[in-house]
VMD Tcl script that draws the C-alpha trace (Angstrom):
set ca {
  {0.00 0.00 0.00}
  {1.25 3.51 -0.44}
  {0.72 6.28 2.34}
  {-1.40 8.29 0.14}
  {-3.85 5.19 0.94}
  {-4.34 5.90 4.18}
  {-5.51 8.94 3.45}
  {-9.35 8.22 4.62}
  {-13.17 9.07 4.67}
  {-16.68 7.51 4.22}
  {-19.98 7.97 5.12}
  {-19.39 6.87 8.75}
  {-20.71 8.92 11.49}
  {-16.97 8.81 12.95}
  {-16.51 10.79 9.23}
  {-19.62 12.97 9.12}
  {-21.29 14.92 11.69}
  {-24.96 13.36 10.98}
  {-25.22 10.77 8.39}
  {-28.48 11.52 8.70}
  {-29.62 15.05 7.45}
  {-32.33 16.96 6.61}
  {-32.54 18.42 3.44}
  {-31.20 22.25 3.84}
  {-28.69 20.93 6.77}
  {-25.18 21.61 7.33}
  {-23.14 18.86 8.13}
  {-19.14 18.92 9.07}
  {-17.51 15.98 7.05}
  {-14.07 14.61 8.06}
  {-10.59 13.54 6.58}
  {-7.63 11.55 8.19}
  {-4.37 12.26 6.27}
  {-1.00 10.60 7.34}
  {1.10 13.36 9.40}
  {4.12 12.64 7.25}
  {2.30 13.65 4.31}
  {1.85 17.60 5.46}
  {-0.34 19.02 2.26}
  {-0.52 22.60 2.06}
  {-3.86 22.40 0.72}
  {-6.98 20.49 1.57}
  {-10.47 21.40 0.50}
  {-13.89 19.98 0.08}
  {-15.27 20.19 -3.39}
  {-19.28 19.52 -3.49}
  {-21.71 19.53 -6.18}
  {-24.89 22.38 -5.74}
  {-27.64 22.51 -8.51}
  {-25.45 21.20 -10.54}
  {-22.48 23.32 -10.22}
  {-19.42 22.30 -8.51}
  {-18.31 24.50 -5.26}
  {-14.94 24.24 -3.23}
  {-14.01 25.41 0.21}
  {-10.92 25.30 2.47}
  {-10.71 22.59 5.26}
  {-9.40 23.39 8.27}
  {-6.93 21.04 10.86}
  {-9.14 19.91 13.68}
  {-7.92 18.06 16.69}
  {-7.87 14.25 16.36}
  {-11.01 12.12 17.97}
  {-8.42 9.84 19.51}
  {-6.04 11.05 21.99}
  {-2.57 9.83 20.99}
  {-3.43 9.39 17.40}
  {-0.74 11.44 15.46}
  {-2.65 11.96 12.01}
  {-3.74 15.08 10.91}
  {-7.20 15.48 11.16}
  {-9.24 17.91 8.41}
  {-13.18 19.26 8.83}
  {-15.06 21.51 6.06}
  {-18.51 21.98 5.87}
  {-21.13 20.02 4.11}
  {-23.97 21.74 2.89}
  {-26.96 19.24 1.98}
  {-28.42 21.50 -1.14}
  {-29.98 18.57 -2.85}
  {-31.11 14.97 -2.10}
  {-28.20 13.72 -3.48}
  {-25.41 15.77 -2.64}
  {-22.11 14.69 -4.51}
  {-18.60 15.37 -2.57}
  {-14.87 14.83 -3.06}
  {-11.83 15.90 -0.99}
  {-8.78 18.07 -2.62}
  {-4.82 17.49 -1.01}
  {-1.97 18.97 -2.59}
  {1.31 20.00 -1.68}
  {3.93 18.24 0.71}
  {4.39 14.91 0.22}
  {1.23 14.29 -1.38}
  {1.59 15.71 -4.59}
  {-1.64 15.89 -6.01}
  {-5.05 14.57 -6.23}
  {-8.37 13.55 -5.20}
  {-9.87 11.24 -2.24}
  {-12.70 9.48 -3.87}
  {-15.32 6.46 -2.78}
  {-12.63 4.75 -5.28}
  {-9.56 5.66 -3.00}
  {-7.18 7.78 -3.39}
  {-6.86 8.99 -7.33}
  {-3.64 11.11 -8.98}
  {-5.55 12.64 -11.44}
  {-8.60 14.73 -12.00}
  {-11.89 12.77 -12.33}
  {-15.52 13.25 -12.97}
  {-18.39 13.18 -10.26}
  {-19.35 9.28 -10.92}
  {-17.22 7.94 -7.45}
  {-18.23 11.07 -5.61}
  {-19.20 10.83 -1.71}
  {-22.99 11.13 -1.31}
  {-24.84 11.84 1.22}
  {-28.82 11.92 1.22}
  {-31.55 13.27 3.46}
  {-33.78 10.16 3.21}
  {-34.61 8.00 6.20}
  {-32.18 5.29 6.77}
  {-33.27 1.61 7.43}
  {-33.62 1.00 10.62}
  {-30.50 0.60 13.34}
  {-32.20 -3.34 14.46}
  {-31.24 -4.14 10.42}
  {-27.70 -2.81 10.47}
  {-27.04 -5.56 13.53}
  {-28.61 -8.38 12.23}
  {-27.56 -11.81 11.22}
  {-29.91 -12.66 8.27}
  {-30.32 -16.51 7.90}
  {-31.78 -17.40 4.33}
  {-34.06 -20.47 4.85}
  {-35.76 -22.28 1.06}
  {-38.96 -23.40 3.07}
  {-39.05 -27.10 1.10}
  {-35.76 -28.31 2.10}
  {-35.08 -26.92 5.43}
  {-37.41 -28.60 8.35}
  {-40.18 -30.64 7.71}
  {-43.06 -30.89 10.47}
  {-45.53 -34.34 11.05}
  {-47.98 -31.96 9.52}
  {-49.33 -34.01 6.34}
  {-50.62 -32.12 2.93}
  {-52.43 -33.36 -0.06}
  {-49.78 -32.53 -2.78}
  {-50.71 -30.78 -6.29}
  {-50.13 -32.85 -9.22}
  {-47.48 -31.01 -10.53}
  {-45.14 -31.73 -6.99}
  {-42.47 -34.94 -7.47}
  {-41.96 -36.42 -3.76}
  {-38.16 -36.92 -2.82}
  {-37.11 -38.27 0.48}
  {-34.69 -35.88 2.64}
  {-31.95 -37.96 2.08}
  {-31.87 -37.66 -1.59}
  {-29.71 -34.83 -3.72}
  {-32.11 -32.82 -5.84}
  {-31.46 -33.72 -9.54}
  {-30.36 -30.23 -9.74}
  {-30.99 -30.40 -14.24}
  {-33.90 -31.65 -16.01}
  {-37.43 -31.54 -16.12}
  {-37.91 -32.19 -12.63}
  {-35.91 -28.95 -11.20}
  {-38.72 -27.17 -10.06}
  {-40.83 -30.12 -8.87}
  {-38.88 -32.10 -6.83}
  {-40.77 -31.38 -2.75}
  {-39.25 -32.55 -0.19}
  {-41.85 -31.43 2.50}
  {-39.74 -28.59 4.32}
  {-42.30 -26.35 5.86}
  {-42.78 -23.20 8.19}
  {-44.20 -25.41 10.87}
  {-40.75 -27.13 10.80}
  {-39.01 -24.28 11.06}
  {-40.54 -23.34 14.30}
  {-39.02 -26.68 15.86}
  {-35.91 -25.22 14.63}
  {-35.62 -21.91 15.95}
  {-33.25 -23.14 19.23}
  {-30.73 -24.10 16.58}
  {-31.32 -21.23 14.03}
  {-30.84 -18.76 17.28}
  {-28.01 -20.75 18.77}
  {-26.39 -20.08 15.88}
  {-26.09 -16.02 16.46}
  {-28.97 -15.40 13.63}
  {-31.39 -12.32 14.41}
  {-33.18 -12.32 11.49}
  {-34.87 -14.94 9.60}
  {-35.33 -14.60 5.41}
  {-37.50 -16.54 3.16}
  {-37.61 -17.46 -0.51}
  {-41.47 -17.32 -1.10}
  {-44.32 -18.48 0.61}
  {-46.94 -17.97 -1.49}
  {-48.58 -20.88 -3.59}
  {-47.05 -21.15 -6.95}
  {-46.82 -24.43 -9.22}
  {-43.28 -24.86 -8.19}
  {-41.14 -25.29 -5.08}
  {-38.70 -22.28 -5.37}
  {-42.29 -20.41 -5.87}
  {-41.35 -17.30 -7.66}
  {-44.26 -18.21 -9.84}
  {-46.58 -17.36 -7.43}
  {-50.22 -18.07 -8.46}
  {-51.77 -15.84 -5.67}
  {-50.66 -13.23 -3.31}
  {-53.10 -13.23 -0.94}
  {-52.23 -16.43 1.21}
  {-49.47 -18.77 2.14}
  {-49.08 -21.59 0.87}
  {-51.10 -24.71 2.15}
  {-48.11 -26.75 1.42}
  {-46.01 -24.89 3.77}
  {-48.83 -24.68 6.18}
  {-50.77 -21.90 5.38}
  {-51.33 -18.27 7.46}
  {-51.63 -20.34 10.51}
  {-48.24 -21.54 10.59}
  {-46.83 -18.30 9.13}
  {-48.69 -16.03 12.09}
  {-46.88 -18.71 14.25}
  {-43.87 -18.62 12.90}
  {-43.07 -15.09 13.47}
  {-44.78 -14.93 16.53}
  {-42.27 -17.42 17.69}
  {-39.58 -15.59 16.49}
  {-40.20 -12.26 17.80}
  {-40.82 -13.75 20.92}
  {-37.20 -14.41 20.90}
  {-36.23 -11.12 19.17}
  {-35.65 -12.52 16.13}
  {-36.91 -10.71 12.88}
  {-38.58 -12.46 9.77}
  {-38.09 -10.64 6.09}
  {-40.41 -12.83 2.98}
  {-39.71 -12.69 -0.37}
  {-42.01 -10.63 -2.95}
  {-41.61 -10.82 -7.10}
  {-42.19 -7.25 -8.48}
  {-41.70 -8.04 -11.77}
  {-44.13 -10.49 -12.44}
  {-46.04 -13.11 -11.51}
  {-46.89 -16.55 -12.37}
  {-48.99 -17.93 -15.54}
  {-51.62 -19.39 -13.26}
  {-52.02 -16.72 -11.24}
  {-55.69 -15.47 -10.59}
  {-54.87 -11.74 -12.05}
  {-53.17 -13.27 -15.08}
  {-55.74 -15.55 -15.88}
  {-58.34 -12.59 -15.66}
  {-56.06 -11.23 -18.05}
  {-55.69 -13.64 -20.30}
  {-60.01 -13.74 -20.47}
  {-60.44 -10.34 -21.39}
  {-61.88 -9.08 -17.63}
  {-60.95 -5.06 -18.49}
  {-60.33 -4.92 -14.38}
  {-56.97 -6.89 -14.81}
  {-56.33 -6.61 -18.69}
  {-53.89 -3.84 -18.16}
  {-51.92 -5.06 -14.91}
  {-49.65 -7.27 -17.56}
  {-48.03 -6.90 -21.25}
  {-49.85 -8.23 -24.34}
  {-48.06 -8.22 -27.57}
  {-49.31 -10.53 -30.12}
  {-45.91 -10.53 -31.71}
  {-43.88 -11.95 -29.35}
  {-44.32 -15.48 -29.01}
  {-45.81 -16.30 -26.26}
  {-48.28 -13.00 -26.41}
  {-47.25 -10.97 -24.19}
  {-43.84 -9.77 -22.00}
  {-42.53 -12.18 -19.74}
  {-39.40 -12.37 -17.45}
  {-36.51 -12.93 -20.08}
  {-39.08 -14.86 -22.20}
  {-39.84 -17.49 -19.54}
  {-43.26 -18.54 -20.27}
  {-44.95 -18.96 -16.65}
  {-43.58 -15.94 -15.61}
  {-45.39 -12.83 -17.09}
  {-44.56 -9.17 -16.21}
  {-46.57 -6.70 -14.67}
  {-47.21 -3.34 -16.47}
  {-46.73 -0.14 -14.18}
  {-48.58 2.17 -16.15}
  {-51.27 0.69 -14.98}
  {-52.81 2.66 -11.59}
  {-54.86 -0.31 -10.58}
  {-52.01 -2.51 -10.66}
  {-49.79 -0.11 -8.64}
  {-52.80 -0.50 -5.85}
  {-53.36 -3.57 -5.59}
  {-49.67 -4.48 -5.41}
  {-47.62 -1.77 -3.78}
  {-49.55 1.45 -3.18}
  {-53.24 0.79 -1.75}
  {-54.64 0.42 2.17}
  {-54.77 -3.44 1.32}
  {-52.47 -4.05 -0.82}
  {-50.10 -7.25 -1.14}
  {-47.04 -4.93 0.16}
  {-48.44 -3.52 3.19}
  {-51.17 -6.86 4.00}
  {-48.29 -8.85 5.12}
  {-46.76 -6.16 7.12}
  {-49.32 -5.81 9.50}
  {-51.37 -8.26 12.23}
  {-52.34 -10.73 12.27}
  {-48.67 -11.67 9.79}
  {-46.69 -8.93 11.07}
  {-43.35 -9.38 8.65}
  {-40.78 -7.52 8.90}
  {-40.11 -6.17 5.63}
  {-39.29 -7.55 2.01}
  {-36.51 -8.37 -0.16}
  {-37.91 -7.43 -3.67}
  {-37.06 -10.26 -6.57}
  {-34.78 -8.68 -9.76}
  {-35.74 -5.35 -8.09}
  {-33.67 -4.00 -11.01}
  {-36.12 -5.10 -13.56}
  {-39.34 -4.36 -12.12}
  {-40.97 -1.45 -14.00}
  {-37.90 -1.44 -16.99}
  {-39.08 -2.59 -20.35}
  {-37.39 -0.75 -23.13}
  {-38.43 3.04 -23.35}
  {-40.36 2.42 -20.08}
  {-38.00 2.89 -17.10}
  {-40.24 2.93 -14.02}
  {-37.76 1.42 -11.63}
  {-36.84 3.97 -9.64}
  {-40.53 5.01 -8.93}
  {-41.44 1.43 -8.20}
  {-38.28 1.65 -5.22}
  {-40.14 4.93 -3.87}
  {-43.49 3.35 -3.69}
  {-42.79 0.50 -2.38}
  {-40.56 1.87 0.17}
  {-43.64 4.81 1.20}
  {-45.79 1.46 1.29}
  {-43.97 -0.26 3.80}
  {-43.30 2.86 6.21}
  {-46.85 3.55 6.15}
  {-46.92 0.07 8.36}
  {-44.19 1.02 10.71}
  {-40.70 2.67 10.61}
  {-39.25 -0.39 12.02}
  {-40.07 -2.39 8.69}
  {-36.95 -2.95 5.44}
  {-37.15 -3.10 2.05}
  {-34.31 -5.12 -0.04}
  {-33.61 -5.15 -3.32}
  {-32.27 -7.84 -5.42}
  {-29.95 -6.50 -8.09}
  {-26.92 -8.60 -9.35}
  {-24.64 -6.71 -11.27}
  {-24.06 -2.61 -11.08}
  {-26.64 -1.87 -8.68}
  {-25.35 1.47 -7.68}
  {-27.34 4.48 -10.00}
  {-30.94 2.02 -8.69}
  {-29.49 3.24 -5.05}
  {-29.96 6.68 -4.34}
  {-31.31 6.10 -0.47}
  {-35.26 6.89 -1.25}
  {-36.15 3.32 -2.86}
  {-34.78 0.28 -1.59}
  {-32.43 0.69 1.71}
  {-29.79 -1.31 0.10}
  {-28.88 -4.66 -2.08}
  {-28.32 -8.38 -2.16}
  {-24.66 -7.71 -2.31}
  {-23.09 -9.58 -5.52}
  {-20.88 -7.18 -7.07}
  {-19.36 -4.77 -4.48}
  {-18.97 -8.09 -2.01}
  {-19.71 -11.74 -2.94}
  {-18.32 -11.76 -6.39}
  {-15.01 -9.82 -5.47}
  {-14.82 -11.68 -2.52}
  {-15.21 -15.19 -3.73}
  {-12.76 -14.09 -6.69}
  {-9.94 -13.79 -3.68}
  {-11.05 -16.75 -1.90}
  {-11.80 -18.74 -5.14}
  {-9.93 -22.45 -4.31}
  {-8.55 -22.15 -8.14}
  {-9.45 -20.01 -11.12}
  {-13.12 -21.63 -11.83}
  {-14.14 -21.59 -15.76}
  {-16.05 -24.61 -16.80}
  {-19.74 -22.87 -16.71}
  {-21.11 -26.25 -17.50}
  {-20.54 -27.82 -14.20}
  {-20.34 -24.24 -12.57}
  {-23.19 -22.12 -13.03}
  {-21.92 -18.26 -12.18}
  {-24.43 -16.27 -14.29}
  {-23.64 -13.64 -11.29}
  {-20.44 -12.65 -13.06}
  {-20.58 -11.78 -16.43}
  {-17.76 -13.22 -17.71}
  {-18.95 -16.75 -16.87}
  {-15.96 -17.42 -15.05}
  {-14.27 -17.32 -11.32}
  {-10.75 -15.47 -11.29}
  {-8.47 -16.36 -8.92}
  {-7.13 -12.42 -8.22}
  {-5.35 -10.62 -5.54}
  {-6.54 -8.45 -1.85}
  {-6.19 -5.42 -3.93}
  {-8.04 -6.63 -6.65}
  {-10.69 -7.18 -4.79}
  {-10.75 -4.28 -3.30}
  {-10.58 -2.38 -6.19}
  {-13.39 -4.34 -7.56}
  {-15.48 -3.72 -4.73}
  {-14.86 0.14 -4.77}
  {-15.64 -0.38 -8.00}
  {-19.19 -1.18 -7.58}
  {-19.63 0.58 -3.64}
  {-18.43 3.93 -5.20}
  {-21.58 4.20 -7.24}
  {-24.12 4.56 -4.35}
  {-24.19 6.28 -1.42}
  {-22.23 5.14 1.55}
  {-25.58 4.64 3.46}
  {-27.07 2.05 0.31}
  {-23.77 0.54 0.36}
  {-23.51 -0.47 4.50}
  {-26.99 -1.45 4.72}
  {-26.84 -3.53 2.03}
  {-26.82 -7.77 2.07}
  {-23.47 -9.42 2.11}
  {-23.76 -13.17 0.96}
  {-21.78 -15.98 -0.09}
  {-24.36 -18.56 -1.26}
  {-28.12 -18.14 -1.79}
  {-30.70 -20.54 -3.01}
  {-29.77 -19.61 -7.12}
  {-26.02 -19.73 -7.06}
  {-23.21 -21.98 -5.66}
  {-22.30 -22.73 -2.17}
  {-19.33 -20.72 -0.75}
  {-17.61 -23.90 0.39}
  {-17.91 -25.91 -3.56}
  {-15.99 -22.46 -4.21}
  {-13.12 -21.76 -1.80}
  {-12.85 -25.84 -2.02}
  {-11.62 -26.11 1.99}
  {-13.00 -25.57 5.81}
  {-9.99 -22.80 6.52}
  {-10.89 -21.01 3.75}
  {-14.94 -21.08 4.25}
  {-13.26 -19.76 7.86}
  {-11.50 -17.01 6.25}
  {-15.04 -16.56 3.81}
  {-17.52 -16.10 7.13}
  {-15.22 -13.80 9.01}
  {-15.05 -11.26 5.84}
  {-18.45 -11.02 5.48}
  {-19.39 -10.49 9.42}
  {-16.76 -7.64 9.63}
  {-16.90 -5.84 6.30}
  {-19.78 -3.42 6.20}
  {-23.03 -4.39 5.24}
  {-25.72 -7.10 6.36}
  {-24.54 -10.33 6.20}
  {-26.90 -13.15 5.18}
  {-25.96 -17.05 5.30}
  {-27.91 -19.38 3.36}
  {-28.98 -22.23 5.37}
  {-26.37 -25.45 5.43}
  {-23.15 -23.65 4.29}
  {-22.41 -23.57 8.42}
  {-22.16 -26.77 7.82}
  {-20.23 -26.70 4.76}
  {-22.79 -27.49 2.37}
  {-21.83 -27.79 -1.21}
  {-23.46 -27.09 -4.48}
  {-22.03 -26.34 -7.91}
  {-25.20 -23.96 -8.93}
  {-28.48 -22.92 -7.91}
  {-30.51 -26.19 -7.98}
  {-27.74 -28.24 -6.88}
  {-26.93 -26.27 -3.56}
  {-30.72 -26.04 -2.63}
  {-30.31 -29.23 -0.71}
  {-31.84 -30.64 2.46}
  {-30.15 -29.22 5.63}
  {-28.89 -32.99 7.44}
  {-31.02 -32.81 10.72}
  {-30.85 -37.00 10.79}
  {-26.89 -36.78 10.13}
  {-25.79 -34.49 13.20}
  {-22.98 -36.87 13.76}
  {-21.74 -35.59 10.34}
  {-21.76 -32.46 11.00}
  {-18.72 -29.87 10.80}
  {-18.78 -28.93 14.68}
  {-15.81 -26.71 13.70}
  {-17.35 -24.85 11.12}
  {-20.67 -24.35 13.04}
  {-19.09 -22.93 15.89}
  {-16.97 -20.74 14.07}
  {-20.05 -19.35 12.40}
  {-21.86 -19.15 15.46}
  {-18.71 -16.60 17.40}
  {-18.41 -14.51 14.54}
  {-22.48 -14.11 14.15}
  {-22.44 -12.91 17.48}
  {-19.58 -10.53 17.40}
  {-21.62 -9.16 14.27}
  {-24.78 -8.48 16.22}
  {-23.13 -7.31 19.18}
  {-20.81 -4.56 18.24}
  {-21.59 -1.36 17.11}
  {-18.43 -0.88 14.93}
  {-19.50 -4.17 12.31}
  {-22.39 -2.17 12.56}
  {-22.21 1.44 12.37}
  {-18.85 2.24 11.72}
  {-16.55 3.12 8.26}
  {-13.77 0.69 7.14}
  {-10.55 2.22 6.61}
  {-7.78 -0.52 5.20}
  {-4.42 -0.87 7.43}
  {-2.99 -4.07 5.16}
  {-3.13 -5.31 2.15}
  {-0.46 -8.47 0.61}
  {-2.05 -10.78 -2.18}
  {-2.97 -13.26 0.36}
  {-3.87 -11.41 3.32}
  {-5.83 -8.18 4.36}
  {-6.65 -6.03 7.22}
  {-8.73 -3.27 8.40}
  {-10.33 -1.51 11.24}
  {-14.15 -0.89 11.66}
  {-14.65 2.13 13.72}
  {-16.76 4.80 15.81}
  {-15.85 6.76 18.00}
  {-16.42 4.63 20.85}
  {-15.53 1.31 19.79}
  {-13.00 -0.08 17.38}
  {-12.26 -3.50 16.02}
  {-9.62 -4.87 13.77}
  {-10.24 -7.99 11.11}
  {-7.48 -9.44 9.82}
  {-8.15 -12.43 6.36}
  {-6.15 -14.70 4.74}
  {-6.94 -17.12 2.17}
  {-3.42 -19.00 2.71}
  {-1.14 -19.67 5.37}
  {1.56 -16.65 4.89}
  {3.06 -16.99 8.58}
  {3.65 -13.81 10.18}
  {2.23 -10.36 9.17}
  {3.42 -7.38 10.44}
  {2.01 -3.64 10.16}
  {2.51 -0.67 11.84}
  {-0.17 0.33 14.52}
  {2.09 3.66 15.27}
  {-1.20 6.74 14.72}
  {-3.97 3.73 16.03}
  {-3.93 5.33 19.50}
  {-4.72 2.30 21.52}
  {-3.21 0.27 24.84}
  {-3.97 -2.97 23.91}
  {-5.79 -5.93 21.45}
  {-8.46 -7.84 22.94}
  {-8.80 -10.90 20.84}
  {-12.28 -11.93 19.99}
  {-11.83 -14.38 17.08}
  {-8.92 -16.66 15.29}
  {-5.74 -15.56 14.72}
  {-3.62 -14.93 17.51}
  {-1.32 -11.11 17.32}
  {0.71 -9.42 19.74}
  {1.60 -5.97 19.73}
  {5.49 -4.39 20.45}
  {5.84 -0.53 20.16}
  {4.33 0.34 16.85}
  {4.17 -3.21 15.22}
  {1.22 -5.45 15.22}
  {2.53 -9.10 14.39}
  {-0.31 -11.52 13.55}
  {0.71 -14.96 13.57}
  {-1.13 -16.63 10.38}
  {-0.13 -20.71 10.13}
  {-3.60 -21.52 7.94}
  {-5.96 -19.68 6.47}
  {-9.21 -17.79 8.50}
  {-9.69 -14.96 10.31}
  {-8.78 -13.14 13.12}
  {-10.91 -10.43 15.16}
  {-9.55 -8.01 17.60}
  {-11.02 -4.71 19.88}
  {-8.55 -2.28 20.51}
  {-8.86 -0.52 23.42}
}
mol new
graphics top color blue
foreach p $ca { graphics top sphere $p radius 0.5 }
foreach p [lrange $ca 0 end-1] q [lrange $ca 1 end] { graphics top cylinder $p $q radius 0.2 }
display resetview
């Protein structure tokens, strides 16, 4: 790393006065610049109707007794609800240049990595300390409840592997169900989970259900409202939080609107796409048959989904269900459909929907590639996290350089293929992607390493050290994180189908004790500190193999250290941290003499220290 990297700011409050403005507010923003470095200048250029203005920073004392950087303030005036900034240094040792959400930059650049900072209401602080656990009802508990199966489901026996390719994908039921999830919930909440999240639960004619052929129940397979009501009365007794699963976009073929639709009924005629051109006769998700899209021009549509007293959003928000907010499927496609671009409007509605039912309640979109201009803070609170953390991150952790998309299916990345790259790539990669939203989007945003439609973390990184290494990055880098059921166990699956396996209740003598209890300490140092939380990530270390950083506030700081091989001994210098000691929490063992911290790294994991 050069020094010029430490120079640091983001959108953490330990970096701006109120990350939470109103519109019209002044806010004092912060920058931490090496004392070596001594620039003669420092300023604070923002963006105002359009126009750029720049004013002096001044030095400010440091919030950390002892620490000998030079601290920098300048005020922050939010004009507009997205107000773009970027920090000036020149002179001394610095040279030239400009601190953007992409680093630090030796060159002028345009406004596209800016800062931001937005006036909108932020999710909620119970979100930005949970432990999201994603649960596919069918294959995680089943109950001795018995159901009379549609024709369309193909019994399996837990024990069996789905088939994973072939005609039977989508029909294979195992008999998981929310009743059997409520036996569950001592493990679920042993294991440091918060927050339950699942794929749909409305009745559909398959099992992953994103064909859903009604909104306005659960399904009877999965035991109905009853169990649902139950299930989240359960968990809320125990403080736990439970997010479903709504599709946007479209619906399925045989749902009730779409078949009113289809048969000319002038109520619902409009809610969907008809083109007699295209060959099925009308739009559909990317020409999928069974899954036709929903037309936002239409007002009555809007209502009945989103925007009315009773509609499907705010229903399930409220008694006698009483969820605890969504995660919207390909958020980035609902309302987009050539000229039409709706999107962003279909974010704001949805998100003024579910705060009508309670400040408390989220909204989570799923976008999978460049998810950043879909982000400006007053739609969805954040993202499933695949390009600015699960794709970068599984690119460093990647066992070997992955290309055979015929055994590996990793649609997520567009190339097709797994990378094997360095730390700083994939950092740069994930500055890449976080430097196109606002730091508030970005940190409240879903971290993941598997989910029900892609591989499992462990068929990727190939070892137990490395799925250590894996879980520890994504409880201490900012964001959410969200574990998909089995892969604390080490689960494996190639792609989607194949990794949506049963989770082993009759083989507990099987399971990876080590694994599971190194999920389970860093799940609860996620939920319990305020820095994973709250506070900014500034990097201290960065090798090929290895990386470290601090998460901090200003009352609380903690120190992450990840390596995807064992590269013995680290050292870094600790000399402006301003700190007596290193409280280990986690892993790796590290001492501290003078101004060296030594971490001692004989495999690969994670370690997890509080300075104080």
């Amino acid at each position: 790393m050069r020094i010029t990297d430490l120079i640091h700011h983001d959108g953490s409050a330990l970096y701006v006065s109120n990350p939470q403005p109103k519109l019209g507010e002044t806010v004092k923003v912060y920058l931490r610049v090496p004392n070596e470095l001594q620039p003669s200048v420092v300023a604070l250029r923002q963006v105002r109707d359009g126009e750029p203005v720049a004013a002096p920073a001044r030095k400010i004392a440091s919030p950390f007794p002892g620490d000998s950087d030079t601290w920098y303030a300048a005020d922050l005036l939010v004009h507009n609800p997205r107000t773009n900034y970027r920090w000036f240094v020149s002179g001394g040792d610095v040279g030239y240049g400009w601190l953007t959400q992409l680093g630090w930059v030796e060159h002028d650049v345009n406004d596209a990595a800016d800062f931001v900072i937005t006036p909108h209401q932020p999710i909620a602080d119970w979100a930005r300390k949970a432990v999201i656990y994603q649960i596919f009802p069918d294959r995680f508990a089943n109950s001795e409840h018995e159901y009379e199966l549609p024709t369309w489901a193909i019994p399996r026996t837990w024990d069996q592997h789905p088939e994973g390719r072939g005609s039977n994908t989508a029909f294979e039921y195992f008999g998981g169900d929310l009743w059997g999830v409520i036996e569950k919930l001592d493990y679920i909440q042993n294991l440091g989970i918060n927050c339950l999240y699942f794929t749909p639960i409305f009745p559909a004619t398959s099992l992953h259900r994103y064909d859903a052929r009604s909104f306005d129940e659960v399904d009877p397979l999965l035991g109905g409202n009853e169990a649902l009501i139950a299930l989240v009365e359960a968990a809320h007794a125990r403080g736990m939080k439970v997010i479903g699963d709504i599709t946007l976009n479209h619906s399925g073929d045989t749902h009730e609107w779409f078949k009113a639709a289809l048969a000319g009924d002038p109520e619902y005629r409009d809610f969907y796409i008809f083109n007699d051109e295209l060959e099925h006769g009308y739009e559909s998700w990317i020409g999928v048959k069974s899954l036709p899209k929903f037309n936002y021009e239409s007002l009555a549509l809007r209502e009945k989904l989103i925007t009315g007293t009773d509609s499907v959003i705010r229903k399930w928000l409220r008694a006698p269900y009483n969820l605890d907010g969504w995660r919207v499927d390909v958020a980035n496609m609902s309302g987009r459909l050539g000229e039409l671009d709706l999107t962003k409007d279909v974010a704001r509605w949805t998100r003024e929907a579910v705060l009508l039912e309670g400040a408390d309640k989220i909204l989570i979109g799923e976008h999978n590639h460049d998810s950043g201009p879909d982000l400006d803070g007053d739609g969805w609170y954040g993202n499933m996290n695949y390009t600015a953390f699960r794709n970068p991150a599984l690119m460093w952790l990647v066992a070997d350089a992955m290309s055979n998309i015929e055994e590996l299916d990793y649609a997520k990345i567009p190339q097709g293929i797994i990378p094997k790259v360095s730390a700083e790539s994939m950092m740069r990669v994930i500055r890449q992607y976080s430097s196109r939203m606002p730091w508030r989007s970005y940190s409240s945003s879903w971290n993941l390493l598997s989910s029900h439609d892609s591989p499992r973390v462990r068929s990727i990184v190939g070892s137990r050290d490395r799925q250590f290494a894996a879980a520890t990055l994504m409880a201490t880098f900012p964001g959410t994180p969200m574990i998909f059921a089995g892969d604390e166990l080490g689960a494996e699956g190639s792609w989607g189908e194949d990794s949506r396996t049963t989770h082993p209740w009759q083989l507990v003598e099987q399971w990876d004790t080590q694994l599971l209890a190194a999920y389970k300490a860093v799940n609860e140092l996620k939920a319990g500190s305020d820095a994973l939380a709250f506070g900014g990530l500034r990097i201290v270390h960065m090798q090929d193999d290895a990386i470290a950083y601090l998460r901090e506030t200003a009352e609380e700081r903690i120190l992450a250290v990840i390596a995807r091989e064992p590269v013995g001994e680290i050292e870094f210098n600790c000399a402006t941290w301003a700190f007596s000691e290193l409280e280990h929490l986690f892993g790796f063992d590290a001492q501290v003499s003078g101004k060296t911290v030594t971490v001692k790294v004989d495999t690969a994991g994670g370690g997890i220290w509080r300075l104080t």
